[in-house]
C-alpha angles and dihedrals in degrees: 000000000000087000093053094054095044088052089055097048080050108058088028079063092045092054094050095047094053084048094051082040096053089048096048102073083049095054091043093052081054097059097039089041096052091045103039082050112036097068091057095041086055091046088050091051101049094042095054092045095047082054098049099040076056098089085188092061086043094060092043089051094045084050087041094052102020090227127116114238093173110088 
């Protein structure tokens, strides 16, 4: 009876522990993900911003491009 119940917690735990092990490498990716990018998202952002706040690089763009960005 003991045994039965034993073999149960046991593959219930097995179970658990596949499913934990199957979500660590995601959340991993995340972490990794979130901190390899951000930087460089924020680097792009402010760069671009920085750009386009820049009216002298707008109108070279807009010369460059021939096409008008300012509304």
């Amino acid at each position: 009876k003991y045994f039965n119940v034993l073999k149960g917690v046991r593959k219930s735990l097995k179970t658990t522990f596949l499913v934990i092990l199957g979500f660590i490498p995601e959340i991993l990716f995340m972490v990794l993900y979130f901190s390899v990018l951000m930087p460089y998202l924020a680097v792009i952002g402010i760069i671009t911003g920085a750009l386009v706040g820049n009216s002298e690089f707008v109108t070279f763009l807009e010369k460059y491009f021939n096409v008008p960005l300012e509304t």
